[in-house]
C-alpha positions in Angstrom: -7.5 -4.0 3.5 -4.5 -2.6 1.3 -3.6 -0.5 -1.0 -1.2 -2.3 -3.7 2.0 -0.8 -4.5 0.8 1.1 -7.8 -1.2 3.1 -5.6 1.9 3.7 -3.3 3.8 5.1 -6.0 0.6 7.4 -7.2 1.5 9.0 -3.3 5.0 9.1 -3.9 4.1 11.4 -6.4 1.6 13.4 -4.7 4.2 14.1 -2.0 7.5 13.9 -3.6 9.8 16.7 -2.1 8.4 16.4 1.3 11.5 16.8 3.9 12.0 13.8 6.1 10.5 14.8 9.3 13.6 15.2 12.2 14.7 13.1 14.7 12.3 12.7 17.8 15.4 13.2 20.3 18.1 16.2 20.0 20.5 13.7 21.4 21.6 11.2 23.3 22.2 13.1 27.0 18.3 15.1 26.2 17.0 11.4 25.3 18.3 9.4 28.4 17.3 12.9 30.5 13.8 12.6 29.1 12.9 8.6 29.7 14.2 9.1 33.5 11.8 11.9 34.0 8.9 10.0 32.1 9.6 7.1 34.2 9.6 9.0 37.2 6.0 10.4 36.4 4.6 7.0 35.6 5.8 5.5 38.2 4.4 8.5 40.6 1.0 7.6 38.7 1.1 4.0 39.0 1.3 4.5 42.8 -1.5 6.9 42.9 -3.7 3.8 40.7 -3.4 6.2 38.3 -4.0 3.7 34.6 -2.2 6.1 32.5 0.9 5.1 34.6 3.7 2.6 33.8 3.0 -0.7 35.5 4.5 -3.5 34.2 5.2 -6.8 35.0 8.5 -5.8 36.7 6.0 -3.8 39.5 3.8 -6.8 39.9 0.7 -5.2 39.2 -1.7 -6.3 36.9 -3.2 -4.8 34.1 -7.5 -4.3 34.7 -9.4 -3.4 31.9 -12.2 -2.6 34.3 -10.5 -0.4 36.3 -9.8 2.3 33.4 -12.5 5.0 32.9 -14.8 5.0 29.8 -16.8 7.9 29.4 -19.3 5.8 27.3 -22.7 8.5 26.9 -26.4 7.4 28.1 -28.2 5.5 25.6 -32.1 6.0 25.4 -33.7 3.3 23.6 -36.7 5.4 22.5 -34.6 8.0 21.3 -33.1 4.9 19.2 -36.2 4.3 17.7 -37.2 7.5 16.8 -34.4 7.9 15.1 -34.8 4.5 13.4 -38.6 6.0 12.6 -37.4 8.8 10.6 -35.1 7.0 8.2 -36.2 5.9 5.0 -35.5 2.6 4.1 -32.4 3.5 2.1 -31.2 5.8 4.7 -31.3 2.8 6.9 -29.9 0.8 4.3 -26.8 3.4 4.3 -26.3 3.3 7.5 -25.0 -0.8 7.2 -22.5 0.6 4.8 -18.6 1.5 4.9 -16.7 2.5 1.9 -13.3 4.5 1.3 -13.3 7.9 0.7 -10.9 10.2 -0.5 -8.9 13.8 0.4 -9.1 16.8 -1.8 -7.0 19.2 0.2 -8.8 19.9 3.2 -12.2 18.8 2.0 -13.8 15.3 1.0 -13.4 14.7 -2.8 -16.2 15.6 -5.2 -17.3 12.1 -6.2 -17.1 10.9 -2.9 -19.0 13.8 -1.0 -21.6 13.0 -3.6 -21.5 9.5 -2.5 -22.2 10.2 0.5 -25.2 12.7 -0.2 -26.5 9.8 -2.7 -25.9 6.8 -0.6 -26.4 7.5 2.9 -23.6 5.9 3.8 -22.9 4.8 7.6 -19.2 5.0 7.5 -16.2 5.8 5.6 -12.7 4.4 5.7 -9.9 6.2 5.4 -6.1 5.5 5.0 -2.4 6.4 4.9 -2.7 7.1 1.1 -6.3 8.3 0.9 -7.0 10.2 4.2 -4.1 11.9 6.3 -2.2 14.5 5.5 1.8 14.0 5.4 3.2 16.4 8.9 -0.5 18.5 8.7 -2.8 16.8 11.4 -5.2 20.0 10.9 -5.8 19.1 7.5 -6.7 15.7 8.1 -9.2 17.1 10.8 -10.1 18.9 8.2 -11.1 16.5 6.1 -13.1 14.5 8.7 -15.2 17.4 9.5 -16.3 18.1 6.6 -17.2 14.3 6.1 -19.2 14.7 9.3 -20.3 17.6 8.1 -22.2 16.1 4.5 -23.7 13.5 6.5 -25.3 15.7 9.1 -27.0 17.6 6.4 -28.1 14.3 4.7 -29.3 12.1 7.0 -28.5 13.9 10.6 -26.6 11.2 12.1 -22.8 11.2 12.2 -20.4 8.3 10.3 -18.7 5.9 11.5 -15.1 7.0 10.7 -12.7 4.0 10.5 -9.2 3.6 9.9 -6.7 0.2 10.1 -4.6 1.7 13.4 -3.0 -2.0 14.0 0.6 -0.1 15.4 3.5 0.0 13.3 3.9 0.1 9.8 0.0 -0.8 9.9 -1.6 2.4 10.4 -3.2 5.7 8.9 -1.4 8.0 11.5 2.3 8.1 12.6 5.2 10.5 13.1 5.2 10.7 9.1 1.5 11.4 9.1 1.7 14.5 12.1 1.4 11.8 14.5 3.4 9.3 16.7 5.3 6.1 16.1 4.1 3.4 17.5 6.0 0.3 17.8 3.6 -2.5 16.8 2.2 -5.3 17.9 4.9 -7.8 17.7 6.8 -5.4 19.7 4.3 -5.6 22.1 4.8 -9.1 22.5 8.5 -9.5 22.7 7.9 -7.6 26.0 4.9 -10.0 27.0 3.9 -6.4 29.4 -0.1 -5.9 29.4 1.1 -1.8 30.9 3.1 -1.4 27.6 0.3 -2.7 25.8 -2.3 -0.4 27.0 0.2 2.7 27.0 1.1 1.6 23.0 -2.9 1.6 22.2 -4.0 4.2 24.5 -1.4 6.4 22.6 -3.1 5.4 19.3 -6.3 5.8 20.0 -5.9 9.7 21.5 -4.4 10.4 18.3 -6.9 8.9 15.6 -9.8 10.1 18.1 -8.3 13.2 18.2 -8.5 14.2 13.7 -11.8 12.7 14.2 -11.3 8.9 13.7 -14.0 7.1 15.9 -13.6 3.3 15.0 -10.6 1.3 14.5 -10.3 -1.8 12.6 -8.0 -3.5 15.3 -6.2 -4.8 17.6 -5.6 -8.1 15.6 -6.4 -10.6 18.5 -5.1 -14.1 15.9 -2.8 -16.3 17.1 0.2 -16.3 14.8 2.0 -20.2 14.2 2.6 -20.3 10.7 5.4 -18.9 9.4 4.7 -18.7 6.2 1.4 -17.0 6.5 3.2 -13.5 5.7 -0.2 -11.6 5.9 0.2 -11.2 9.5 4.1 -10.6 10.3 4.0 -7.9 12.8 0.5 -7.6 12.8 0.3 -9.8 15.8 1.6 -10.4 19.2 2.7 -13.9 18.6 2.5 -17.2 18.5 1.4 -17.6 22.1 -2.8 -17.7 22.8 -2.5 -16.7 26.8 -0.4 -14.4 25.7 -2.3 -12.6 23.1 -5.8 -12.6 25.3 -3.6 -10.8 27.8 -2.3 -7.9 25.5 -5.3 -8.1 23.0 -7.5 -7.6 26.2 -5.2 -3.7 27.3 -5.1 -3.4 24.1 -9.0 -3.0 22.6 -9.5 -1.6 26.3 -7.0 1.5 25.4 -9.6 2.5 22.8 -12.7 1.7 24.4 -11.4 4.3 26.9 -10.7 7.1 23.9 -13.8 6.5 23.2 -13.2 4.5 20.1 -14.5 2.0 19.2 -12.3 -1.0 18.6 -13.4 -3.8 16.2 -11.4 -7.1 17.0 -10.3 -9.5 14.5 -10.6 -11.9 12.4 -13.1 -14.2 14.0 -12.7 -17.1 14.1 -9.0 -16.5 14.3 -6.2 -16.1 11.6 -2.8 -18.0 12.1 -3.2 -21.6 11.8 -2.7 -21.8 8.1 -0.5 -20.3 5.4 -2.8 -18.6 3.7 -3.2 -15.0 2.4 -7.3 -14.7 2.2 -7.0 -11.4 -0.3 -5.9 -13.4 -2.9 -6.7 -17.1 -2.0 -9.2 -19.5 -0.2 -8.2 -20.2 3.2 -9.9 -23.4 4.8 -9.6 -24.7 8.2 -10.3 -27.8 8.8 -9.4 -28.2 12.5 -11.3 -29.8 14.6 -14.0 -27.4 17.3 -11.4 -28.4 20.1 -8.7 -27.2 18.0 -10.2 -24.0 17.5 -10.3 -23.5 21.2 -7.1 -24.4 22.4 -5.3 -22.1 19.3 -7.4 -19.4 18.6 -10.8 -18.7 20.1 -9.9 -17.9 23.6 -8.4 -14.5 22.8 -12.0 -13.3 21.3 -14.1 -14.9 24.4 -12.2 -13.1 26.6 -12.3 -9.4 24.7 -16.1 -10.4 24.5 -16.5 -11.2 28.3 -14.8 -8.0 28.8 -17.0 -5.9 26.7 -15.3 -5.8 23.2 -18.1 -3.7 21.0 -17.5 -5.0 17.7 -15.8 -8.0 15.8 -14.4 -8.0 11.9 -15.1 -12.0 10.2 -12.3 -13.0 8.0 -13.0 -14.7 4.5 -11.8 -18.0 5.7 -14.2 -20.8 5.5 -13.7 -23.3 9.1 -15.3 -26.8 8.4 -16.3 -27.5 11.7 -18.4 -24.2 12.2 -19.5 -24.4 9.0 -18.5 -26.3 6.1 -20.1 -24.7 3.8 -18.7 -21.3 3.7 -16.7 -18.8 5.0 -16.9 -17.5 8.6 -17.4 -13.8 6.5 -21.0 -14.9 4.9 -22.1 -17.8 7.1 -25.2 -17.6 9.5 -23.9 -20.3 11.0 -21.2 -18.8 12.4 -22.4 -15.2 13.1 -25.8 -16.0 14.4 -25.6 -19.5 15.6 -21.7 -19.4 16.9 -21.2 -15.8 17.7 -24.4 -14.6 18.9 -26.3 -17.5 20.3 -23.8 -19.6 21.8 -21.0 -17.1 22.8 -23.7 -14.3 23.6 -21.8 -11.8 21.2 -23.8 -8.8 21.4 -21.7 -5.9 19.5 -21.5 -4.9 16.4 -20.4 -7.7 13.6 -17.9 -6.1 11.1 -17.3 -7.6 7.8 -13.4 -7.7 6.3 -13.0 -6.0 3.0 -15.8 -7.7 0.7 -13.4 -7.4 -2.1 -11.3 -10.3 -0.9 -11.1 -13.0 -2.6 -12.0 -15.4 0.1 -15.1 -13.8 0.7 -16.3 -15.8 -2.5 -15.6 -19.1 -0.9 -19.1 -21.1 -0.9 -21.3 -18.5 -2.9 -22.5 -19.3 -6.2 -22.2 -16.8 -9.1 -25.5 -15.1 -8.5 -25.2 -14.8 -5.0 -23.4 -11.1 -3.7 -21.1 -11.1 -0.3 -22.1 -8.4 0.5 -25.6 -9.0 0.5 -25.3 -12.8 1.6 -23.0 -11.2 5.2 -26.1 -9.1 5.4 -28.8 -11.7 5.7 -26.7 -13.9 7.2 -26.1 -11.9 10.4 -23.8 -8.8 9.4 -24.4 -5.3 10.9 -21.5 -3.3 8.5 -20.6 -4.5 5.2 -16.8 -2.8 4.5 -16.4 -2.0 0.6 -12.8 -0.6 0.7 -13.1 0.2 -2.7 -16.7 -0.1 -4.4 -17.5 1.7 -8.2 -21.4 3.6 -7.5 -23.1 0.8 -10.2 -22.1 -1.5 -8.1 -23.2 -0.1 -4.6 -26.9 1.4 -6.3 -27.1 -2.7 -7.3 -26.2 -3.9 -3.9 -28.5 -1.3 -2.2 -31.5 -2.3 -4.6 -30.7 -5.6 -3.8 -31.2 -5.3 -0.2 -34.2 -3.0 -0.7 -35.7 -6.3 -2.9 -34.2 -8.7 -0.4 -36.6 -6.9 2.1 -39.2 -6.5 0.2 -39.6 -10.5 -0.2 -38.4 -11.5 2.8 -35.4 -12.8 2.0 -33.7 -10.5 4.1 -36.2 -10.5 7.6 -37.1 -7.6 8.3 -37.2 -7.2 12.3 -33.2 -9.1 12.2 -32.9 -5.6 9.7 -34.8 -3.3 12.0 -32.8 -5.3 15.0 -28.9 -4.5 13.3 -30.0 -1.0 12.2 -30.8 0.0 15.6 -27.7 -1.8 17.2 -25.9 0.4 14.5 -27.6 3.7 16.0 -27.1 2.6 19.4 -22.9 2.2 19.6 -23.1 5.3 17.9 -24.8 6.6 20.9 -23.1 5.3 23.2 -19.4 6.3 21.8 -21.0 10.1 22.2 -20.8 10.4 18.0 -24.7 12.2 18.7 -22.8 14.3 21.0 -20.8 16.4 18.9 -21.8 15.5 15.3 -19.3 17.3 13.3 -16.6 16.5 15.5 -13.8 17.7 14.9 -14.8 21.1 14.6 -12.5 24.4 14.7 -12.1 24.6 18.4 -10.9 20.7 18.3 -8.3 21.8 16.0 -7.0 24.6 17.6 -5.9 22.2 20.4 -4.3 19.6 18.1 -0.7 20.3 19.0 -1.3 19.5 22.6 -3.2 16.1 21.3 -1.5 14.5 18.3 2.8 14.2 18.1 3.8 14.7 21.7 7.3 14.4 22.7 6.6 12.6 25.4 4.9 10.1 23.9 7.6 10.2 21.0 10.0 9.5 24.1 7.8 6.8 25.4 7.5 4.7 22.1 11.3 4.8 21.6 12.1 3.1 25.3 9.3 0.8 24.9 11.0 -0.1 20.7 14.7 -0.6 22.7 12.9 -3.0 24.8 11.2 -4.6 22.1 14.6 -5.6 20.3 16.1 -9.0 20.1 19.5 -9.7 20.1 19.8 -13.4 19.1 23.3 -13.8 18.7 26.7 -11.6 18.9 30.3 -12.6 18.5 32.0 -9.9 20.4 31.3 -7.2 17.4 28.9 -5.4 19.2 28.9 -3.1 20.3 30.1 -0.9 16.9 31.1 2.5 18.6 34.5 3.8 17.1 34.3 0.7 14.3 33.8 1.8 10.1 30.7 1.0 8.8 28.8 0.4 5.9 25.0 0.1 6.3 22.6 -1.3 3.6 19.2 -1.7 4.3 15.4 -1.2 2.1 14.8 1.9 0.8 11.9 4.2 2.0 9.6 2.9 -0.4 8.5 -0.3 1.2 7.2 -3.3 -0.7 6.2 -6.1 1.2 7.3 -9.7 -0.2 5.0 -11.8 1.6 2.0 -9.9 0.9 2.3 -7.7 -1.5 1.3 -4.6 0.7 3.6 -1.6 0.6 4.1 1.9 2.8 6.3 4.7 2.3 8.9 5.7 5.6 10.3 8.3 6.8 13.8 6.9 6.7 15.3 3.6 6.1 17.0 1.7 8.6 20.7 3.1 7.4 19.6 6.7 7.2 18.3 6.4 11.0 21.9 4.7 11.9 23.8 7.5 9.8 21.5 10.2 12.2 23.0 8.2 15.1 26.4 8.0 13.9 27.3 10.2 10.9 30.4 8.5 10.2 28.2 5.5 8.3 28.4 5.2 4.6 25.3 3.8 3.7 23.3 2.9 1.2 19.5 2.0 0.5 18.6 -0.5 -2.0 14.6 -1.5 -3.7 13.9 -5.0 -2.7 13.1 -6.5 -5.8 16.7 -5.9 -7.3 19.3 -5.9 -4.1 22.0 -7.9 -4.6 23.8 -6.3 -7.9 23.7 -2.8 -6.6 24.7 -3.6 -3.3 27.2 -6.2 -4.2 28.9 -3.6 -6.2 28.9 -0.9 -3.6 30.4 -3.1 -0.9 33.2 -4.5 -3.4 34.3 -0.9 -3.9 34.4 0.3 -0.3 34.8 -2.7 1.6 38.8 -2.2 2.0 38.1 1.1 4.3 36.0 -0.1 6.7 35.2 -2.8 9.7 31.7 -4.1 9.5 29.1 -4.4 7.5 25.4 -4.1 8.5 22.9 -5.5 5.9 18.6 -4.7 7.0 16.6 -6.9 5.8 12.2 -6.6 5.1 10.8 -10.1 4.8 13.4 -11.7 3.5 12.0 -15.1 4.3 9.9 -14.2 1.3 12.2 -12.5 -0.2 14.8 -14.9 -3.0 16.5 -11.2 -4.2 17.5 -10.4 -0.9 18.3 -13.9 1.0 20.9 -14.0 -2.4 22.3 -10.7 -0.8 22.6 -11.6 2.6 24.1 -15.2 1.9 26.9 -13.3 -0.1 27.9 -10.3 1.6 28.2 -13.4 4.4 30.1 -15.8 2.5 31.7 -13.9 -0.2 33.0 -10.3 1.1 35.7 -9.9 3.8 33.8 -8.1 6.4 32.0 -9.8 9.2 28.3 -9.0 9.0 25.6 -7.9 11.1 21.8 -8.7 10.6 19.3 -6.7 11.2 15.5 -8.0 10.2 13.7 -5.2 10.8 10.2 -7.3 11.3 9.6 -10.1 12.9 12.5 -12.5 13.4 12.0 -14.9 11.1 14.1 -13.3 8.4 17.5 -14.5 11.3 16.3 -18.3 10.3 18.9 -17.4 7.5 21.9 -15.4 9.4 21.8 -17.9 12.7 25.2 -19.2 13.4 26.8 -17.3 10.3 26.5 -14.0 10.7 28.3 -12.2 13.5 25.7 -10.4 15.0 21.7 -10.4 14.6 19.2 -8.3 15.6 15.6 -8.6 15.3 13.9 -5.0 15.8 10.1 -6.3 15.4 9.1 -3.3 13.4 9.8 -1.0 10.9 8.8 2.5 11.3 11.7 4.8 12.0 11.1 4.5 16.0 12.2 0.8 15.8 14.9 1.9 13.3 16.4 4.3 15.8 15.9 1.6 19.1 17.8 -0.7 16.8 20.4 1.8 15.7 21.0 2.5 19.3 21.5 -1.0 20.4 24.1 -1.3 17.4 26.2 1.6 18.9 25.9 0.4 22.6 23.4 3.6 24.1 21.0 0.7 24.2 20.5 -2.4 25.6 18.2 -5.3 23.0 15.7 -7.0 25.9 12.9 -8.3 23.7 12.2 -12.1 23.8 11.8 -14.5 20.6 8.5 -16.0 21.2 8.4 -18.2 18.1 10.1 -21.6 19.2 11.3 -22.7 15.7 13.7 -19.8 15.4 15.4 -20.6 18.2 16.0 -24.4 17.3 
């Protein structure tokens, strides 16, 4: 559910000249002073059973979903109906339907408010590139009220407003966007802490709930072995299924408790195969006992627990169904999720412009309307043209009409729709955010304290897998390489645009560093050249790395600034750890930081210089052999 990178660019432009926002510590002494006193408060809270306090494994007390407040609202069943009563059928049509909309300043775009007024829709989706505003949270609430605002005047009943907040680099708000860094799942589970988990998620979900974001299309609850399936990366806690339904289980609990409403995925489970379903078919054939043991127990759990919603992935898994994917397939929503698990939330589809969502589907048949009858509540158009939705919506009035589609399952997913809007208060306050809400955005959204809380919990989160004695680099001259703000991914062809790169978050740190950033795509001459001509003055050299793994341009870079120039080298992969596969043994120090948003930059930049100590965990086995 992407953007590609010629969209990226389009908001390079729109923002070009933007200032890189500042640092989210003054300094080192005003850093350290501020994590003592936040640890003193948590710890203060944790004894009072306070969940907003730090408890992590180290205290020996463990996380409970149930015992965290959720302010759910009352839901009346005949109020339900009547509201069911007084839709049309394409107003209750709309209401099974998400699509992206756009920003024009503070307002929705013109086409797309239309949409809205035309379509009924039930939800919208909105982005980093499409629907926050670069350091002006009040815009972006903005925005979202005045979507709320169009559909109360429609149809009366708010939207849905969904966003992809996975943590890191995956998300629609951060320090960039007026918001807060957060460090990511993988982060997450180099700790293997449920406390830092919730705290992580909880800080997410006050901040999207708080512009006006009320359903999140996360946390990822797949089970990562393969590693080259580069769509998931950091995306995930790990390779490790106990672990995962631990921290998947604080995790979706952190926004129940903000009162969003978190939508886990991809059911069945992503990780077992190398496969990117955007672009390709992905087909599991593992056996039903396989499916258990490696990736179903993280969703059974979140469902036991009282997970409200679940997105399907495209993939196709022959023994649920061998026909087709899990994303179309009545098999495995209705029979599988419903009936046998006892699934009773809301069933999410993944973007229906995938390509895997084709898998199994004949020409004439539509996904869209196929994940419909076949047991879908929302179908999620990330980016649909208006012919093509007035088809779809015609379709499903015809499918009605005939029976094809039945109508009391309809009647039955409408009202379920109706009643998790109720029950996440969205009937409450309509148009929320309104103009009182954003008065009280700066003491909601970009908190120091939370800035100060993500930036302990990223030094934590980084692995030092090997060090020669180089480390740490205080008083030694370095040069710094690393990507470049604009940040293509190799492995899966998604991009996002940072703050700062790696080496401008070191030079911050330590001015002294000459540094210089490089585009992925064509590292190794310009690097090669810049290190040949300064090499002579200085003592180390630290090369980042983005998904080198995938990456041929910069695993030439990194194999000769190790084997060909003077200076020792130290890695950094600034994702997950398999880009070190390369470095291990050669280089003379590697670090793995697990993300890479500038808050994992700067926990990695202070583990370099010795203010920090690296105490994350590898958790994928091969690395280590």
């Amino acid at each position: 559910m992407r953007r590609r990178l010629s969209d990226i660019v389009i908001f390079t432009l729109v923002f070009v000249g933007i200032v890189a926002l500042s640092s989210c510590s003054d300094g080192d002494a005003d850093l350290d002073d501020d994590i003592e006193a936040t640890d003193s408060e948590r710890s203060e809270a944790s004894e009072t059973g306070d969940p907003d306090g730090e408890s992590s494994e180290e205290d020996g007390e463990a996380f409970d979903p149930a015992a965290l407040d959720y302010p759910y609202c009352t839901i009346n069943e005949s109020e339900i109906d009547a509201i069911y009563n007084r839709l049309s059928l394409r107003q209750r049509i709309g209401q099974h339907l998400i699509t992206e909309i756009e920003r024009s300043g503070e307002s929705v775009s013109l086409k797309d408010e239309q949409r809205i007024r035309s379509y009924f829709l039930g939800g919208v989706f909105v982005s980093q590139i499409t629907g926050t505003a670069v350091d002006a949270p009040e815009i972006s609430a903005r925005f979202l009220h005045h979507a709320q605002t169009i559909a109360a005047e429609v149809v009366g009943i708010p939207l849905f407003i969904t966003s992809d907040q996975e943590g890191g680099v995956y998300t629609s708000v951060n320090h960039m966007m007026g918001g807060t860094d957060s460090i990511g799942p993988a982060a997450i589970g180099a700790m293997k802490d449920e406390w830092i988990a919730f705290e992580q998620f909880d800080l997410m979900g006050r901040e999207i709930k708080a512009l006006g974001i009320n359903m999140n299309f996360g946390p990822l609850l797949d089970t990562h072995y393969q590693r080259d399936n580069g769509n998931l990366n950091t995306r995930t806690f790990g390779p490790d299924m106990d672990l995962n339904t631990r921290l998947g289980l604080a995790a979706f609990s952190a926004f129940q408790h903000n009162l969003v409403i978190p939508t886990v995925k991809h059911f069945p489970g992503d990780g077992m195969l190398a496969v990117n379903t955007h672009h390709e078919y992905s087909i599991n054939t593992a056996t039903r006992e396989e499916l258990e043991t490696k990736l179903l127990k993280p969703f059974r759990a979140a469902f036991s627990a009282g997970a409200d919603a679940v997105m399907m992935i495209p993939a196709q898994y022959t023994a649920l169904d061998d026909q087709r994917a899990a994303i179309t397939s009545k098999t495995i929503m209705q029979d599988f999720l419903r009936e046998e698990i006892g699934f009773e939330g809301l069933i999410v589809t993944d973007d229906l412009n995938m390509y895997g969502t084709r898998n199994g589907l004949t020409e004439d048949q539509e996904q869209g309307y196929e994940a419909l009858k076949s047991g879908a509540d929302i179908l999620l158009y990330v980016y649909i043209e208006d012919d093509y939705l007035e088809d779809l919506i015609t379709r499903i009035e015809t499918g009605l009409q005939t029976g094809d589609i039945k109508e009391a399952d309809f009647a039955a997913s409408t009202k379920r729709i109706l009643l998790y809007k109720k029950k996440y208060c969205l009937f409450e306050k309509p148009t929320y955010p309104d103009e009182e809400d954003m008065a009280t955005l700066s003491n909601r959204i970009g908190l120091e304290q939370d800035a100060v809380m993500s930036l302990k919990h990223a030094e934590r989160a980084v692995v030092q897998l090997y060090n020669n004695g180089i480390l740490p680099l205080s008083g030694k001259r370095i040069l710094c390489a690393s990507p470049d703000k604009l940040l293509p991914d190799p492995a899966s062809g998604w991009s996002w645009i940072l703050e700062e790169s790696f080496c401008d978050v070191l030079k911050r740190i330590e001015p002294s560093v000459d540094k210089k950033n490089f585009v992925i795509s064509i590292a190794e001459d310009s690097v090669k050249q810049w290190v040949e001509q300064h090499h002579h003055e200085m003592d180390v050299v630290v090369i980042a790395t983005f998904q080198s793994y995938f990456s041929q341009e910069q695993q030439e870079l990194l194999d000769w600034l190790i084997d060909s120039s003077d200076l020792p080298v130290v890695h950094v992969a600034q994702g997950v750890a398999f880009d070190t596969i390369q470095s291990k043994n050669r280089a003379a120090a590697v670090l793995a930081l697990q993300g890479s948003l500038p808050v994992m930059f700067e926990a990695g930049s202070r583990v370099l210089m010795g203010l920090a100590d690296a105490r994350g965990e590898v958790l994928f086995d091969f690395i280590q052999e």
